[in-house]
Residue, then its C-alpha position, 0 to 999 in steps of 0.5 A: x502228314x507223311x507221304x509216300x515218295x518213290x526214288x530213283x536208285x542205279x537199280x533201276x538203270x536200264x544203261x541208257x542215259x535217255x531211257x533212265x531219264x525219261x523213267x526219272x521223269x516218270x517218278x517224279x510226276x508220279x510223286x507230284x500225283x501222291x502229293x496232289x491227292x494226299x494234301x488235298x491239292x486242286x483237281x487241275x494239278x491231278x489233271x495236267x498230272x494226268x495229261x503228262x501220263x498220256x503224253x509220257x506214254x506215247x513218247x516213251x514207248x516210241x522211243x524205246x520200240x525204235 
């Protein structure tokens, strides 16, 4: 079964080394997410998926404001 997988490329680079990792970060998780719900994975995969989003959120944007 064929999924669908975001990938980082250098378009994508903001220039800042932890900005670029932590948006990394963030594709990854969002590829665990499509894995999850395309091969009908358990709903705790989804939910720690879903946790890892809310805490991204909130550390991400912080960083970037300061």
């Amino acid at each position: 079964m064929a999924t669908i997988h975001f990938e980082w490329t250098k378009e994508m680079s903001v220039g800042e080394s932890t900005i670029d990792a932590q948006h990394q970060k963030l594709l990854a998780q969002v590829n665990k997410v499509i894995d999850a719900m395309v091969l009908g994975k358990e709903s705790e995969e989804v939910a720690n998926a879903l946790a890892f989003f809310e805490q991204y959120i909130n550390e991400h944007l912080a960083y970037e404001e300061n």
